[in-house]
Each structure stands twice: as C-alpha cells, then as structure tokens.
FISEFI-107043 format. One record per residue: chain; x, y, z of N, C-alpha, C in turn. Coordinates in nm, 3 decimals, decimal comma. Layout:
REM FISEFI-107043
+-------+---------+---------+---------+---------+---------+---------+---------+---------+---------+
| sevex |    n.px |    n.py |    n.pz |   ca.px |   ca.py |   ca.pz |    c.px |    c.py |    c.pz |
+-------+---------+---------+---------+---------+---------+---------+---------+---------+---------+
|     A |       X |       Y |       Z |       X |       Y |       Z |       X |       Y |       Z |
...
+-------+---------+---------+---------+---------+---------+---------+---------+---------+---------+
//
This chain:
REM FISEFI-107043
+-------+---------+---------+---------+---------+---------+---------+---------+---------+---------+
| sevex |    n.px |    n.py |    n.pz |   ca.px |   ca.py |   ca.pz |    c.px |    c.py |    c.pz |
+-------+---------+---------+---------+---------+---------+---------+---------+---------+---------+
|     A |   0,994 |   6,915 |  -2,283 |   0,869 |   6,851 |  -2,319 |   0,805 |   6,796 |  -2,193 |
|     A |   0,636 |   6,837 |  -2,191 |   0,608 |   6,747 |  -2,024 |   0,444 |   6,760 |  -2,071 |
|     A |   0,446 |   6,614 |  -2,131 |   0,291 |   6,602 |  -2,090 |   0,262 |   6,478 |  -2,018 |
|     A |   0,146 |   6,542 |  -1,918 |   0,121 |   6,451 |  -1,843 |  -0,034 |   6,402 |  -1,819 |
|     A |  -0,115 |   6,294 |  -1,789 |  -0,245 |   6,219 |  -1,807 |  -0,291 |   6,211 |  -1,672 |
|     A |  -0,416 |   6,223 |  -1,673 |  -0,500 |   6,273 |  -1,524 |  -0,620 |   6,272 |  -1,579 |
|     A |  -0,676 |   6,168 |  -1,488 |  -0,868 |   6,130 |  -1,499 |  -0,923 |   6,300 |  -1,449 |
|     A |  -0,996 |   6,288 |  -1,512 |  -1,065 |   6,443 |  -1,562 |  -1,173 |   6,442 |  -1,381 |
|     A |  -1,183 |   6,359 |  -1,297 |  -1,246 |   6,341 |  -1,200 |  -1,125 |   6,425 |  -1,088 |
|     A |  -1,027 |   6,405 |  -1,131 |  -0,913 |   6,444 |  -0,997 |  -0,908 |   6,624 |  -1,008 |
|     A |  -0,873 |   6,673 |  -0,868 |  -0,855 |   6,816 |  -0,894 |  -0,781 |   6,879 |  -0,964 |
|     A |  -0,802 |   6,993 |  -1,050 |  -0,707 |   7,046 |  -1,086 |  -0,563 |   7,090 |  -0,987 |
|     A |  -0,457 |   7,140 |  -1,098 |  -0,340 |   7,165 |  -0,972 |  -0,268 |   7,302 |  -1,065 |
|     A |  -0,206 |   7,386 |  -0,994 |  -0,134 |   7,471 |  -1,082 |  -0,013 |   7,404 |  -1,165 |
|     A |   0,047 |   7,301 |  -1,113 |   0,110 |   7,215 |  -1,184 |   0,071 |   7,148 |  -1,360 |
|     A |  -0,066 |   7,155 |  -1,346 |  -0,088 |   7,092 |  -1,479 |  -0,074 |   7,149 |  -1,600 |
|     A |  -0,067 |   7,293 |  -1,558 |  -0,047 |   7,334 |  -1,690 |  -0,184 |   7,334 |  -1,799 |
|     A |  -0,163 |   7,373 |  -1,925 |  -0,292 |   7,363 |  -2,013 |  -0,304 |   7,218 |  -1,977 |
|     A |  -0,476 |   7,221 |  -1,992 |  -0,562 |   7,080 |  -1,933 |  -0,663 |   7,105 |  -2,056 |
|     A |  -0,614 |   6,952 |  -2,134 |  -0,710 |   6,915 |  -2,282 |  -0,785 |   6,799 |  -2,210 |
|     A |  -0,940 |   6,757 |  -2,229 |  -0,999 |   6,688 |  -2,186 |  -1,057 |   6,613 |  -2,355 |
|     A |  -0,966 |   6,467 |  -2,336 |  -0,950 |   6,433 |  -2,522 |  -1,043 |   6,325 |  -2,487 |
|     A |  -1,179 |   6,331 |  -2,482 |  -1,240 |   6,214 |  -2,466 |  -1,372 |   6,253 |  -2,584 |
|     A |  -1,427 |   6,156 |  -2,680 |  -1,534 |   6,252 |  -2,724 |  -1,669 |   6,253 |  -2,658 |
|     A |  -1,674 |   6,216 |  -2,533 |  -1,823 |   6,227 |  -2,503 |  -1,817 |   6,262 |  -2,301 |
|     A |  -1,849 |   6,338 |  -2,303 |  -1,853 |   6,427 |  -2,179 |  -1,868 |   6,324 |  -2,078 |
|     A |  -1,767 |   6,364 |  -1,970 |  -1,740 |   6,214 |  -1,865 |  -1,876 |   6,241 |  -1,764 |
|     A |  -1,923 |   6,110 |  -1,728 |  -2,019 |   6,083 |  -1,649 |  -2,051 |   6,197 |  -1,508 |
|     A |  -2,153 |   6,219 |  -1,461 |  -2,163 |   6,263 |  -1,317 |  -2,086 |   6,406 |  -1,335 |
|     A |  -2,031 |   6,516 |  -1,422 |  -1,977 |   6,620 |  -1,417 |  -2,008 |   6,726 |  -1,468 |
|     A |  -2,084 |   6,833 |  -1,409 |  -2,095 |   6,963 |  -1,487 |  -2,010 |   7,024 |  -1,542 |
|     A |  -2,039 |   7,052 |  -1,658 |  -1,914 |   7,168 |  -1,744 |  -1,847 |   7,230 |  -1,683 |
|     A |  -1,942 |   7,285 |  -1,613 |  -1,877 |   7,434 |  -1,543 |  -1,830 |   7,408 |  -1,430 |
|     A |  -1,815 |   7,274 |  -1,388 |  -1,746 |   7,243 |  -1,235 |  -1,575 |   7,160 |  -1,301 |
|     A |  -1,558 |   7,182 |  -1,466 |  -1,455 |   7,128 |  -1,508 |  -1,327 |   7,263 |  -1,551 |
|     A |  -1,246 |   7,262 |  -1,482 |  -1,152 |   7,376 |  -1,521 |  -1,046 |   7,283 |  -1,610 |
|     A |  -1,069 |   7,354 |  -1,781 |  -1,045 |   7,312 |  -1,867 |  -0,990 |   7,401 |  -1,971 |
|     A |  -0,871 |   7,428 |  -2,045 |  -0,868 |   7,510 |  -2,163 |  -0,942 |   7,444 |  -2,262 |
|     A |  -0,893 |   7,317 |  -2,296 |  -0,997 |   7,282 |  -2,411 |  -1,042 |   7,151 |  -2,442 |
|     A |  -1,181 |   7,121 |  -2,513 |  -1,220 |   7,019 |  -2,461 |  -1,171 |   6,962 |  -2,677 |
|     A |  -1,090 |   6,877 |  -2,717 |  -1,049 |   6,812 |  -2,804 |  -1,115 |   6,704 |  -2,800 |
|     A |  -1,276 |   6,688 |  -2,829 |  -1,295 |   6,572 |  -2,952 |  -1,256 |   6,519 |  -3,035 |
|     A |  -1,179 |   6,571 |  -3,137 |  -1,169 |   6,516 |  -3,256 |  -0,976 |   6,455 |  -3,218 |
|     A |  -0,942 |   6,450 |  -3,111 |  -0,826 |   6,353 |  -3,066 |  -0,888 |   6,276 |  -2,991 |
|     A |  -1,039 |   6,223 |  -2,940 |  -1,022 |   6,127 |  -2,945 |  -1,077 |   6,005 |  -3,035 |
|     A |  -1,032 |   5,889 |  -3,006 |  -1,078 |   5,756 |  -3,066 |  -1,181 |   5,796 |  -3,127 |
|     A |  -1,193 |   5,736 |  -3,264 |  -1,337 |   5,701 |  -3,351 |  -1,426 |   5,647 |  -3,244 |
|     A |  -1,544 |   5,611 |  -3,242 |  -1,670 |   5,578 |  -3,207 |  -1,664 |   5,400 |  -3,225 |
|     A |  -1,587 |   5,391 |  -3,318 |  -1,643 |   5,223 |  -3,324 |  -1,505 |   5,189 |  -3,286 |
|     A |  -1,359 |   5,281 |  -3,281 |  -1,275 |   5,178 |  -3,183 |  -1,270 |   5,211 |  -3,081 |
|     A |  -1,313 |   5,313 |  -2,994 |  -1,396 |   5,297 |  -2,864 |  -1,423 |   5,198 |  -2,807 |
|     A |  -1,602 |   5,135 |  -2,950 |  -1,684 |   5,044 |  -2,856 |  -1,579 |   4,912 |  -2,917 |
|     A |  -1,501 |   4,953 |  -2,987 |  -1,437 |   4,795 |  -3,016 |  -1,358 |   4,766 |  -2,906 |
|     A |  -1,252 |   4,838 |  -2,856 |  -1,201 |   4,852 |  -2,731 |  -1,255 |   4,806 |  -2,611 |
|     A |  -1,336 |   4,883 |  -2,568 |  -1,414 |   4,816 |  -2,453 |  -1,354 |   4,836 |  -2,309 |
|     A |  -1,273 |   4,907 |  -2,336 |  -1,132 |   4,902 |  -2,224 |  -1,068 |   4,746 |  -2,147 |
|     A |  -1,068 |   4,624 |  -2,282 |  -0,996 |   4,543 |  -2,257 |  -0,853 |   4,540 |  -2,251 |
|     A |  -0,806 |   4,523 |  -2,189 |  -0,652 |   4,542 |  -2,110 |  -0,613 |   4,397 |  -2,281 |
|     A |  -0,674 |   4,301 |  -2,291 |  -0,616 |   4,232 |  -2,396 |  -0,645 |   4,306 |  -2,516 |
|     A |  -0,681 |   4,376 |  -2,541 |  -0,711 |   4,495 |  -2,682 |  -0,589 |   4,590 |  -2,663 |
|     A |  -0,539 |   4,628 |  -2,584 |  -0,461 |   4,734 |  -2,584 |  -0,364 |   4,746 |  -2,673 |
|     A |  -0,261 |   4,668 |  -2,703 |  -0,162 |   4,657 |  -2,844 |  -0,257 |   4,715 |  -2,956 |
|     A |  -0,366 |   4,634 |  -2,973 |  -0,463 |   4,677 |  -3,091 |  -0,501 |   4,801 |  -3,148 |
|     A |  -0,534 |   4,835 |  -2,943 |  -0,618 |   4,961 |  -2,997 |  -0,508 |   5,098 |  -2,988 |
|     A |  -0,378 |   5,075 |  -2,927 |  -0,261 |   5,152 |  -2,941 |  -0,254 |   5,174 |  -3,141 |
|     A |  -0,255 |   5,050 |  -3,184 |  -0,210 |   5,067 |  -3,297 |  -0,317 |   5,117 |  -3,414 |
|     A |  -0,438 |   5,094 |  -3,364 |  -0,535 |   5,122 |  -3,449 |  -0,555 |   5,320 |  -3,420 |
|     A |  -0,516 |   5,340 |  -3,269 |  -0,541 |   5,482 |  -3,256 |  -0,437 |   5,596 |  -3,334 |
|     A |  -0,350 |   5,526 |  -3,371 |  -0,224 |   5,553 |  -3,403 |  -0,239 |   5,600 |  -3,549 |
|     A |  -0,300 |   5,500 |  -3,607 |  -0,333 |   5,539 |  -3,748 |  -0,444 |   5,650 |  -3,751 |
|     A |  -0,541 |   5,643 |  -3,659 |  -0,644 |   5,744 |  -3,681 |  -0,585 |   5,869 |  -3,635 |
|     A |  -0,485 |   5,920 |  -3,535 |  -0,396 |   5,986 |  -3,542 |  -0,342 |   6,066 |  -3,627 |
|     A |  -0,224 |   5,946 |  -3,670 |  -0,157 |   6,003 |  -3,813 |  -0,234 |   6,051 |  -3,928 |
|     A |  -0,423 |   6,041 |  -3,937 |  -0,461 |   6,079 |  -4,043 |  -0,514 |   6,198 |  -4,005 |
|     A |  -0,462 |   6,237 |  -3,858 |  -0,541 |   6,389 |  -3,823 |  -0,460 |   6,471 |  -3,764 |
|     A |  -0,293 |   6,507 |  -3,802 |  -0,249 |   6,577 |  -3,757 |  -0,299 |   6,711 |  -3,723 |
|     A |  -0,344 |   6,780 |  -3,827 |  -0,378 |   6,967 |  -3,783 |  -0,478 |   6,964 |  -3,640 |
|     A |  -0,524 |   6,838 |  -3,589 |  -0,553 |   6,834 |  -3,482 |  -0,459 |   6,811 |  -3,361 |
|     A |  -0,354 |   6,756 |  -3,393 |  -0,277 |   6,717 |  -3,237 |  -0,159 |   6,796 |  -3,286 |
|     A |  -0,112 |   6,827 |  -3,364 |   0,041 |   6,876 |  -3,465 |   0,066 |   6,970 |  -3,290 |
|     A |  -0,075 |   7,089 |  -3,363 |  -0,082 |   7,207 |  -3,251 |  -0,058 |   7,215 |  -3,099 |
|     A |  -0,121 |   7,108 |  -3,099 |  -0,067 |   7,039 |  -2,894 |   0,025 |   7,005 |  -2,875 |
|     A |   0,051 |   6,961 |  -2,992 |   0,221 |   6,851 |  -3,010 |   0,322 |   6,953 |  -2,951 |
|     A |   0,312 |   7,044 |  -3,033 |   0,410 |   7,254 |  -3,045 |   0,413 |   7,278 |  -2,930 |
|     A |   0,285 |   7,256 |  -2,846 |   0,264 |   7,332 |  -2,712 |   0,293 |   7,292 |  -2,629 |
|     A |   0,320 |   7,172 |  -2,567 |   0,398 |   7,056 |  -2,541 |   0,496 |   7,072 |  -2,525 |
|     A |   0,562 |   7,109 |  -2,640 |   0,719 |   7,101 |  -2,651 |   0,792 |   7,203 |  -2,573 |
|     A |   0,706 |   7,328 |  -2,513 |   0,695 |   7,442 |  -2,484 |   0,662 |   7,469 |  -2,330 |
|     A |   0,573 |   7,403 |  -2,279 |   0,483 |   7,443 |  -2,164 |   0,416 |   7,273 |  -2,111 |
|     A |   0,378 |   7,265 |  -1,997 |   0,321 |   7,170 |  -1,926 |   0,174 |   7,169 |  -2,003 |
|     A |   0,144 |   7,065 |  -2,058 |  -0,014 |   6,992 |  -2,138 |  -0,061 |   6,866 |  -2,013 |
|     A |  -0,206 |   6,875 |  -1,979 |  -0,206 |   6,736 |  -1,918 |  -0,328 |   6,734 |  -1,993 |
|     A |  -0,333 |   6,557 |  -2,031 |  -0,439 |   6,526 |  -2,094 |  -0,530 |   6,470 |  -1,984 |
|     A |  -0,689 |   6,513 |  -2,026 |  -0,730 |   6,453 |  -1,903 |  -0,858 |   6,359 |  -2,007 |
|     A |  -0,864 |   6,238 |  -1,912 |  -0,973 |   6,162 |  -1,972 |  -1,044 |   6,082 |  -1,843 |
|     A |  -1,136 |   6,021 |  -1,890 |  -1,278 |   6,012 |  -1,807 |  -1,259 |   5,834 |  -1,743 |
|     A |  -1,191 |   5,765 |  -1,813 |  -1,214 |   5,612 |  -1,819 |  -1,123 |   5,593 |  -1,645 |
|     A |  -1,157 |   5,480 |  -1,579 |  -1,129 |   5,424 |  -1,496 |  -0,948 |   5,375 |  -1,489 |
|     A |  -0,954 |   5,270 |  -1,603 |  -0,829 |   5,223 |  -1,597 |  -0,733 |   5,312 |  -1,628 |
|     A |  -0,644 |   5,326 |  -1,544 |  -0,535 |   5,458 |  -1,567 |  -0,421 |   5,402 |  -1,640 |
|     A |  -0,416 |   5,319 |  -1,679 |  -0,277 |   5,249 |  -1,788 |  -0,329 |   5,230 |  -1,911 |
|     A |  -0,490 |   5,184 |  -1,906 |  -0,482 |   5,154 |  -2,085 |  -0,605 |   5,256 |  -2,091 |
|     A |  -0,564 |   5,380 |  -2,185 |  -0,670 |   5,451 |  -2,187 |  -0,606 |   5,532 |  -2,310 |
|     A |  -0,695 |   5,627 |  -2,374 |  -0,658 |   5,692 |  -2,476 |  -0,620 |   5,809 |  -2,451 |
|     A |  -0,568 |   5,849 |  -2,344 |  -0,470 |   5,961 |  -2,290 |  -0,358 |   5,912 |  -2,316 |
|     A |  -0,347 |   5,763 |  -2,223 |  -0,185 |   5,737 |  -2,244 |  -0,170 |   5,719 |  -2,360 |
|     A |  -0,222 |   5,622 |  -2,415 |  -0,209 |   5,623 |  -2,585 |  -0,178 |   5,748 |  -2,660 |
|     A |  -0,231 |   5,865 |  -2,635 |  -0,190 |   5,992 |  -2,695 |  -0,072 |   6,008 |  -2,663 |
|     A |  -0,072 |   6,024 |  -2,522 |   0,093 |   6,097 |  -2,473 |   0,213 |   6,043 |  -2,537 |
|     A |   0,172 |   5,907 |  -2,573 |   0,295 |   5,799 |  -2,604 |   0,330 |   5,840 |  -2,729 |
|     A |   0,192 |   5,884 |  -2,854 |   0,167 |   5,925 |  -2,946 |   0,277 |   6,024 |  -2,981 |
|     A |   0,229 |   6,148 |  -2,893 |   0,328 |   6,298 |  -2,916 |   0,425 |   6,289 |  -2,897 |
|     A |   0,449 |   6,214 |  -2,726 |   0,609 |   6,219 |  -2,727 |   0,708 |   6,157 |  -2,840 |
|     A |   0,634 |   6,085 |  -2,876 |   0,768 |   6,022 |  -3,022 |   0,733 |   6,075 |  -3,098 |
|     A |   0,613 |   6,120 |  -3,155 |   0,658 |   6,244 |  -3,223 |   0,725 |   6,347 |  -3,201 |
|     A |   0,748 |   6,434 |  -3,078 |   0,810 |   6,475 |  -3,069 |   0,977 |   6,462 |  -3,039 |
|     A |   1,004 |   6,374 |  -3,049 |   1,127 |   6,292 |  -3,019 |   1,160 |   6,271 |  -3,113 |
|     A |   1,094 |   6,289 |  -3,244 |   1,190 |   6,203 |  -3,393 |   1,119 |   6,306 |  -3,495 |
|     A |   1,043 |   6,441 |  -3,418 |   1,010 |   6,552 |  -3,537 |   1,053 |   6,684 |  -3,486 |
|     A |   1,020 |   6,673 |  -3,354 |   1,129 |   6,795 |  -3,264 |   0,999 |   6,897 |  -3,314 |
|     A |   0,955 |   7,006 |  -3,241 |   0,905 |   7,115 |  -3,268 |   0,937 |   7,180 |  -3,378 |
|     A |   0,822 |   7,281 |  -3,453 |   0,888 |   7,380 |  -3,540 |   0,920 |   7,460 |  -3,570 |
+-------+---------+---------+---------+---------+---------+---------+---------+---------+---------+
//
C-alpha cells in the first residue's frame, strides 16, 4: 500500500505514481494543461460548506477530520476504487491548500489507509 500527498503546485516525479488532484475547485494561478494529472476527483473532496466551515483552522482540524469522515463513509463508490488501486500501485493525492498537515489530502490518506488496514483489498 503507498499513498502519498503533494500540493498540486510541486513537480510531478515518476515516483508518484497515479496523481488524483481531490480538491473541488481548480487550484489558483494553474492551467489545466500545465497539470499532469490522471484524474481530477471532485466528488472526494469536502462538501462546500465544510470547506468554508474549516477555513483551514489548524483548531478545526479534529472536527473537520471527523466531519470529512462521515461525508466519506457516505460515498464509498467514489474512493472504494482508489482505495483498490492503492493497495496495488503508488496513488499521490494532490491538493491545492498551503498548510501541508491539515488539509483534505491528509485527511483522505489517513481515511484509506485504515480502510485499508481493517478491509484489506478485494
């Protein structure tokens, strides 16, 4: 299993493996076509209002870990599939936000890996 999280600003590497860019709204200052990307997964990320509830407060983070968690669990046939691929091949999630510890990449990764750790591939 190896997924790994990288601001969608840094270069790609042959290392990364499939590159999901899970943010839902296209990161600042970047042309599409200057983004080498397999796929761009909206619908893994955050709702819209725990986003702006978030705010990227470092004191929200428990919160919004747990609140993403549930919106998650109510959308597997969206991540299940990454989850598989994952388990398989190098995934890096890439997202747009500044703070590189509390962001909804790591929140994902943390996501799959225990899922994958207590559902195992299928």
């Amino acid at each position: 299993m190896s997924i790994a999280v990288k601001r969608v600003y840094e270069p790609a590497a042959k290392t990364d493996g499939y590159r999901v860019l899970i943010d839902r709204l296209w990161p600042r200052g970047l042309k599409k076509d200057d983004v080498l990307l397999d796929q761009w997964a909206k619908e893994l990320a955050p709702s819209t209002a725990l986003r702006q509830w978030f705010g990227h407060e470092p004191t929200r983070w428990d919160g919004f870990r747990h609140r993403y968690a549930a919106e998650l669990d109510a959308a597997s046939t969206h991540w299940r599939p990454l989850a598989e691929h994952a388990a398989r091949h190098v995934v890096t999630l890439l997202y747009g936000a500044r703070d590189e510890e509390h962001n909804n990449a790591v929140a994902l990764k943390a996501y799959l890996e225990n899922w994958l750790r207590t559902h195992g591939p299928r």
